[in-house]
Backbone as XML, in Angstrom:
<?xml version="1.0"?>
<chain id="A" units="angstrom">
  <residue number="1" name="UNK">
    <atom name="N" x="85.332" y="141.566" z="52.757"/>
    <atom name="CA" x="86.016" y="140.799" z="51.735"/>
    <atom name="C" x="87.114" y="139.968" z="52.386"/>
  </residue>
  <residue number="2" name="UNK">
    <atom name="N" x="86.981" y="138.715" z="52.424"/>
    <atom name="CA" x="88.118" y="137.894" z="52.413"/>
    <atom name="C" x="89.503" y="138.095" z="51.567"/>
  </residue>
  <residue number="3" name="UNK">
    <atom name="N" x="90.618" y="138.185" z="52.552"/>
    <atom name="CA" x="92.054" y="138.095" z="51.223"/>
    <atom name="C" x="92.502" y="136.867" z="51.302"/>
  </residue>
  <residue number="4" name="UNK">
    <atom name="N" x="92.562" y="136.224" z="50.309"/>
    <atom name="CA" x="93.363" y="134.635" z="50.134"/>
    <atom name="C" x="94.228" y="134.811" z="48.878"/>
  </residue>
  <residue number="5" name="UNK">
    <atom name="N" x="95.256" y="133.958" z="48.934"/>
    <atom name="CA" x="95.997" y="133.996" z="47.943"/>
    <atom name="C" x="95.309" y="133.623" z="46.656"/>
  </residue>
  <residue number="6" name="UNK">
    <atom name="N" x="94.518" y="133.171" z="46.643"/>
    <atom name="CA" x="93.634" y="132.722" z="45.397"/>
    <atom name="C" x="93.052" y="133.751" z="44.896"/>
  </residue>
  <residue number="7" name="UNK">
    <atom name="N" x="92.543" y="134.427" z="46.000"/>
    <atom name="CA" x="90.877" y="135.554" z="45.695"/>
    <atom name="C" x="92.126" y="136.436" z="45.549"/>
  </residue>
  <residue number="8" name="UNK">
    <atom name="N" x="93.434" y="136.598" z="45.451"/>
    <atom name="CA" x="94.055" y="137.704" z="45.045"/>
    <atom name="C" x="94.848" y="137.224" z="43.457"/>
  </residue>
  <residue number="9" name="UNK">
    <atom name="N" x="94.528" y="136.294" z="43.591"/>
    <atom name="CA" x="95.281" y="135.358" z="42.255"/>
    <atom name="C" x="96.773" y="134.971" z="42.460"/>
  </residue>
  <residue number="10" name="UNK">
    <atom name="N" x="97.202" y="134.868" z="43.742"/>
    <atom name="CA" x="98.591" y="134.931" z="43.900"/>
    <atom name="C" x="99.003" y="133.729" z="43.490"/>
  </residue>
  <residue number="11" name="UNK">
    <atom name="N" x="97.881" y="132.259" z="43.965"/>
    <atom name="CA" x="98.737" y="130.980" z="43.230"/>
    <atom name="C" x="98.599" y="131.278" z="41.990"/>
  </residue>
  <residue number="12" name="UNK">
    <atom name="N" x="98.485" y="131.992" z="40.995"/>
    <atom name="CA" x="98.745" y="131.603" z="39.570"/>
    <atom name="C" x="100.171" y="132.106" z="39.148"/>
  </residue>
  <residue number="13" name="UNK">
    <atom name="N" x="100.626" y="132.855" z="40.167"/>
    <atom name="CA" x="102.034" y="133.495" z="39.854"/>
    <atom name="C" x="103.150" y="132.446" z="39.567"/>
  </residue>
  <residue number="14" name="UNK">
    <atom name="N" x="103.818" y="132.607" z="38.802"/>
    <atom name="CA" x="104.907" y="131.924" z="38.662"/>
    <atom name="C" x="105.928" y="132.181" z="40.477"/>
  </residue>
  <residue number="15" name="UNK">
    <atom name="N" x="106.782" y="131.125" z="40.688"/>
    <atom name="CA" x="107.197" y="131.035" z="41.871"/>
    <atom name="C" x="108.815" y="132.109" z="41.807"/>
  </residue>
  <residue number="16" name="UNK">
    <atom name="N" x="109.158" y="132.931" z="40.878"/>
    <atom name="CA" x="109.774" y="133.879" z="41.196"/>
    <atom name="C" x="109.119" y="135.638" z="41.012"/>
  </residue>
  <residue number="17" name="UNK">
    <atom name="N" x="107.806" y="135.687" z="40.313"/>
    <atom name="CA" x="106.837" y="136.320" z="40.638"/>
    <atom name="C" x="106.496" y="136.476" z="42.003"/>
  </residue>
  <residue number="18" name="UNK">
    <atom name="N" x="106.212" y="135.163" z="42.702"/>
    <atom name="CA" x="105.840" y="135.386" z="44.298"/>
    <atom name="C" x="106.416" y="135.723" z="44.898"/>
  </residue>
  <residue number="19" name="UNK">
    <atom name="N" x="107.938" y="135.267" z="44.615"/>
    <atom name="CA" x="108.936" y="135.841" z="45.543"/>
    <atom name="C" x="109.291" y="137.527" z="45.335"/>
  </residue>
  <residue number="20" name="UNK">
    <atom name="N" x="109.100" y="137.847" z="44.022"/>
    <atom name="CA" x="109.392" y="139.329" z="44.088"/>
    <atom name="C" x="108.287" y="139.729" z="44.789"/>
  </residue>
  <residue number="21" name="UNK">
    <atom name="N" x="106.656" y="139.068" z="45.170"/>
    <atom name="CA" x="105.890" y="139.887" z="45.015"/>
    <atom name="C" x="106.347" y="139.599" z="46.604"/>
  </residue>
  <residue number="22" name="UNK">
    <atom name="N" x="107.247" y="138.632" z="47.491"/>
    <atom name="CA" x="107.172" y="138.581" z="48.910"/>
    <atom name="C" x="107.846" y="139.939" z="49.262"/>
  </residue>
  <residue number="23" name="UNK">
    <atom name="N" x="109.096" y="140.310" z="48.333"/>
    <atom name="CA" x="110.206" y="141.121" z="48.496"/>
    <atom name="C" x="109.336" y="142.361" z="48.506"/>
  </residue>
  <residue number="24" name="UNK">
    <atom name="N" x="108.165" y="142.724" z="47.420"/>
    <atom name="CA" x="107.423" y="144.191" z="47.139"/>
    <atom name="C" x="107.034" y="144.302" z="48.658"/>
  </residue>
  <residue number="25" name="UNK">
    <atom name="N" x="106.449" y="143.098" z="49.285"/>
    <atom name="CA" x="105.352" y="143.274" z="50.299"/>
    <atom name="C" x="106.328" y="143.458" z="51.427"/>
  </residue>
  <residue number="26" name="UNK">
    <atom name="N" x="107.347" y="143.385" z="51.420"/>
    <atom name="CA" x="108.328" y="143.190" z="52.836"/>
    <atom name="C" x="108.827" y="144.657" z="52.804"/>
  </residue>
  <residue number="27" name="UNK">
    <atom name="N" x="109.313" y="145.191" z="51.579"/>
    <atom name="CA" x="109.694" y="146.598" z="51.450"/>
    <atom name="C" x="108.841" y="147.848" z="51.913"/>
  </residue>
  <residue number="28" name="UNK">
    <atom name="N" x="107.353" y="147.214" z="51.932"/>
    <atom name="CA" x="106.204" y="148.646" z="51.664"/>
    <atom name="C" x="106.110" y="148.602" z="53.641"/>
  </residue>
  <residue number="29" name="UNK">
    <atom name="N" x="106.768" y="147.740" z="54.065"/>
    <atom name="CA" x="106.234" y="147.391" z="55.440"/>
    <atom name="C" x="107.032" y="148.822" z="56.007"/>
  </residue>
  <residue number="30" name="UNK">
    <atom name="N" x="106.233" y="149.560" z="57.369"/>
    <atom name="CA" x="106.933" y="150.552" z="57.630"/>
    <atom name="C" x="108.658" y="150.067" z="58.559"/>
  </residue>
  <residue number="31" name="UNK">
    <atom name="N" x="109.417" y="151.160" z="58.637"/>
    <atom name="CA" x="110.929" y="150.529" z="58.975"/>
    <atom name="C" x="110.813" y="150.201" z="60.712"/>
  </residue>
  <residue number="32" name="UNK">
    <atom name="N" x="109.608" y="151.062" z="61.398"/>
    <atom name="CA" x="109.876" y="150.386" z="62.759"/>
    <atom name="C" x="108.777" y="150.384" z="62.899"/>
  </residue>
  <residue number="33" name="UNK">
    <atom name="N" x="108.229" y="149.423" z="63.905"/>
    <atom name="CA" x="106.800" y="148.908" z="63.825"/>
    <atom name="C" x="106.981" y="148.869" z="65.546"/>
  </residue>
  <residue number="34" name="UNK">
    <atom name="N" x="105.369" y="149.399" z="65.929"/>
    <atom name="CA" x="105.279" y="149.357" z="67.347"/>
    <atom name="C" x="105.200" y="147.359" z="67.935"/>
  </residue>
  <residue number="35" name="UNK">
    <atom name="N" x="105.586" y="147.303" z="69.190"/>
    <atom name="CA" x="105.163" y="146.179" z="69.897"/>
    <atom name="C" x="103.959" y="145.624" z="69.595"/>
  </residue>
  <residue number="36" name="UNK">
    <atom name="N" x="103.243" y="146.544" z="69.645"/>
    <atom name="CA" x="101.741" y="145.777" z="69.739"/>
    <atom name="C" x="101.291" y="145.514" z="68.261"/>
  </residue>
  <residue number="37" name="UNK">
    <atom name="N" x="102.020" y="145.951" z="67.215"/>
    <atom name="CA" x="101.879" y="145.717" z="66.057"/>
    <atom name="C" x="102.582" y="144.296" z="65.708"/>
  </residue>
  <residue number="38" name="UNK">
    <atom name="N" x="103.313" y="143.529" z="66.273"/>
    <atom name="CA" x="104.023" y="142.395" z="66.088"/>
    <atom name="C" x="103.325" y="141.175" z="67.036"/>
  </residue>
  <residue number="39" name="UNK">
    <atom name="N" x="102.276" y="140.006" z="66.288"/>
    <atom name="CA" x="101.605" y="139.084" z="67.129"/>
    <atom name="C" x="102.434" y="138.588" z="68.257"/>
  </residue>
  <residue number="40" name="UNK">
    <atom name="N" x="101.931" y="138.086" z="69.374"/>
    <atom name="CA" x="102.768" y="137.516" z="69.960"/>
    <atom name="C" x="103.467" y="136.293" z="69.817"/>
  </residue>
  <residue number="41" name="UNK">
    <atom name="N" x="102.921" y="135.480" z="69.012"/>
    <atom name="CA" x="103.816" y="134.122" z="68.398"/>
    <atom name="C" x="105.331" y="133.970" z="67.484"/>
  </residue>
  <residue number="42" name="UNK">
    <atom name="N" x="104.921" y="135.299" z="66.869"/>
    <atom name="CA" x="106.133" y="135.639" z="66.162"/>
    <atom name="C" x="107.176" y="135.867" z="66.986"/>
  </residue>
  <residue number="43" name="UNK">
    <atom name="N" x="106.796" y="136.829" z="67.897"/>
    <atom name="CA" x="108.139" y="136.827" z="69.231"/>
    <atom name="C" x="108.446" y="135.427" z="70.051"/>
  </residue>
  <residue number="44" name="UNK">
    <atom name="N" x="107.985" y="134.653" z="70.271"/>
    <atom name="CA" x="108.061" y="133.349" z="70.387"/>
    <atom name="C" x="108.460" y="132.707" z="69.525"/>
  </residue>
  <residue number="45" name="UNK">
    <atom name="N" x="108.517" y="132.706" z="67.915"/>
    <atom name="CA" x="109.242" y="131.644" z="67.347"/>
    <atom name="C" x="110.449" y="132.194" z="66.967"/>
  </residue>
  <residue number="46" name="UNK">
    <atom name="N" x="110.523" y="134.203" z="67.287"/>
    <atom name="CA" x="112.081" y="133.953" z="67.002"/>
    <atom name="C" x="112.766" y="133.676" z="68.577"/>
  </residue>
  <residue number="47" name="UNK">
    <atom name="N" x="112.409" y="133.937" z="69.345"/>
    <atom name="CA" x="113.207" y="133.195" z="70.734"/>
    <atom name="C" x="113.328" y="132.334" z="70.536"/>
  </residue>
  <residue number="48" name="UNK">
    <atom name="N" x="112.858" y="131.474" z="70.267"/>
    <atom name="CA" x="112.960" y="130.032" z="69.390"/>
    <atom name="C" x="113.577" y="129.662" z="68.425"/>
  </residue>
  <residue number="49" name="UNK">
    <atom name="N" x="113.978" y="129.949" z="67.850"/>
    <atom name="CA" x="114.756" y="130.210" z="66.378"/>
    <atom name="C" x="116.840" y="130.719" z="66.961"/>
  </residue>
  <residue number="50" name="UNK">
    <atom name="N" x="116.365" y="131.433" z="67.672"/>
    <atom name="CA" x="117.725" y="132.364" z="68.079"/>
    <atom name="C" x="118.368" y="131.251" z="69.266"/>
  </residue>
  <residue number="51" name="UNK">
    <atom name="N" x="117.555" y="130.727" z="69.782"/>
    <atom name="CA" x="118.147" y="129.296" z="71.067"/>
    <atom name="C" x="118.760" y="128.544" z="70.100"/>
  </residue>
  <residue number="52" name="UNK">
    <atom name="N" x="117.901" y="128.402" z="69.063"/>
    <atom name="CA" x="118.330" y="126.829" z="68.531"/>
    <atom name="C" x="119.717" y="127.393" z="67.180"/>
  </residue>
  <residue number="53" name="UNK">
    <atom name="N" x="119.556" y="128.857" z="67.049"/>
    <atom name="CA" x="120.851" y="128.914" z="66.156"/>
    <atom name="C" x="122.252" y="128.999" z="67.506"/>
  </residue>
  <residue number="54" name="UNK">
    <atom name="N" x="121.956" y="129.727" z="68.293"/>
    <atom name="CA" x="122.836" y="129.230" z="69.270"/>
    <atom name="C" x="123.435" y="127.919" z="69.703"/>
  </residue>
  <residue number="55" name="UNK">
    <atom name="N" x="122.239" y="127.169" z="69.499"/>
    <atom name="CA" x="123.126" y="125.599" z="70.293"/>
    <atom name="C" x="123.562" y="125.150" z="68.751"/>
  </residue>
  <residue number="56" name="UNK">
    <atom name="N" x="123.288" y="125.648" z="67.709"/>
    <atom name="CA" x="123.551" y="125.258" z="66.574"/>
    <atom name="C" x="124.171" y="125.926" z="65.516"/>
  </residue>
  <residue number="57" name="UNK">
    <atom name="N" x="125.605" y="126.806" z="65.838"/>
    <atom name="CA" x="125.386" y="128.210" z="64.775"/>
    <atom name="C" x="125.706" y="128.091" z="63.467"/>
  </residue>
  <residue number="58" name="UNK">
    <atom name="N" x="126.546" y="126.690" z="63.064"/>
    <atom name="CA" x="126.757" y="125.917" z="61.668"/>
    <atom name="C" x="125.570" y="126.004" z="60.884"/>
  </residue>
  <residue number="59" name="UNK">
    <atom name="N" x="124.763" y="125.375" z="61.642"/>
    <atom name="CA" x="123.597" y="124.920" z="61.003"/>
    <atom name="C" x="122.643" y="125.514" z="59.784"/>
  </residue>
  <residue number="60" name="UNK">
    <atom name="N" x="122.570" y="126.594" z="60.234"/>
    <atom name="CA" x="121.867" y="128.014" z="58.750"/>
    <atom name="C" x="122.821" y="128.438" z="57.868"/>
  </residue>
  <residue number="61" name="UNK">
    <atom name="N" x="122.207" y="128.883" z="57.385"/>
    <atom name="CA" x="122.744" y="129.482" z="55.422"/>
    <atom name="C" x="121.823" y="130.925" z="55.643"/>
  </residue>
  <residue number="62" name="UNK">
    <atom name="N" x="122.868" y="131.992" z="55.541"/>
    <atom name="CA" x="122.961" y="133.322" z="55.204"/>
    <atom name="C" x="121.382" y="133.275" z="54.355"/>
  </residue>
  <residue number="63" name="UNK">
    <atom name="N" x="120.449" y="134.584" z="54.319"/>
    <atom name="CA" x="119.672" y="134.187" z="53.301"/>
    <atom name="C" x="119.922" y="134.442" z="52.436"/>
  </residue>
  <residue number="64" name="UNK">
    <atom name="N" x="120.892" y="135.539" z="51.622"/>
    <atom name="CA" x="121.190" y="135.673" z="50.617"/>
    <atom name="C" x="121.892" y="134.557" z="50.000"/>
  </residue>
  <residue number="65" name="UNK">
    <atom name="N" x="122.278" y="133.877" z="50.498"/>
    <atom name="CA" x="123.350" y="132.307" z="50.110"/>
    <atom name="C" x="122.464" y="131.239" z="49.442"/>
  </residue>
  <residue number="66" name="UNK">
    <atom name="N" x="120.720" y="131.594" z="50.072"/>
    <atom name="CA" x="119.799" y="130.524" z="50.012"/>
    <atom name="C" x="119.067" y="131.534" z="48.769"/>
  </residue>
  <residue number="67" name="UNK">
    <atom name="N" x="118.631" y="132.588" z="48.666"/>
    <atom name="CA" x="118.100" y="132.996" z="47.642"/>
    <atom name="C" x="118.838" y="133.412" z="46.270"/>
  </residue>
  <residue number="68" name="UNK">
    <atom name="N" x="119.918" y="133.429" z="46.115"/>
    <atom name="CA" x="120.968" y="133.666" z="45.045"/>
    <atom name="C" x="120.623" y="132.971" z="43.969"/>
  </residue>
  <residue number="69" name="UNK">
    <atom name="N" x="120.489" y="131.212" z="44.169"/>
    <atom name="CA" x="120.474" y="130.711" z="43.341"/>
    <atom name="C" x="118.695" y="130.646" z="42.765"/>
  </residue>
  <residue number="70" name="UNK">
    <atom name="N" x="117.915" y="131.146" z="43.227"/>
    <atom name="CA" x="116.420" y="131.448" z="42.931"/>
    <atom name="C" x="116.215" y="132.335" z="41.897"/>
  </residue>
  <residue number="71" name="UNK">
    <atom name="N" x="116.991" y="133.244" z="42.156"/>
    <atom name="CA" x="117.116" y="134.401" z="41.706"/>
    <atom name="C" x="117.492" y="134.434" z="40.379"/>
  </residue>
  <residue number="72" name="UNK">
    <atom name="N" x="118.884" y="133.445" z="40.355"/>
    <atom name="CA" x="119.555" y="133.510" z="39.439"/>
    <atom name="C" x="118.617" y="132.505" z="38.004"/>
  </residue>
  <residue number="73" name="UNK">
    <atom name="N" x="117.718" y="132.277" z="38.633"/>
    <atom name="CA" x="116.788" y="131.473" z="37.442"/>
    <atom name="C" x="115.689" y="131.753" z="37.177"/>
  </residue>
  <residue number="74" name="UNK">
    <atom name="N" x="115.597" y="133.265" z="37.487"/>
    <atom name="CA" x="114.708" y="134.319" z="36.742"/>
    <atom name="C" x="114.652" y="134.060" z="35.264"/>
  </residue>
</chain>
């Protein structure tokens, strides 16, 4: 069986539906996860991510700062 967001019906969710349903799916994840359980690209885009908040540390918004107002229009 293929999983797609479709064949699971996820685009029909309303877009703070998805987000709780990102929050359900992020919670059920176990709290430490082996190496080999984490692709290797992902470790590459946060080395990537962590350079560029360095040469840049203004630049981002807390995520709670960025999801507050999402939230708040439940």
């Amino acid at each position: 069986m293929s999983v797609s967001i479709e064949s699971l019906g996820i685009d029909q969710l309303s877009v703070g539906d998805r987000l709780n349903l990102i929050e359900q799916i992020w919670e059920s994840l176990p709290r430490q996860l082996s190496p080999q359980d984490i692709p290797e690209w992902h470790l590459a885009e946060l080395t990537n991510r962590r350079a560029a908040a360095e040469r840049e540390p203004g630049l981002g918004k807390p995520f709670r700062e960025v999801i507050a107002p999402l939230e708040a229009g439940k």
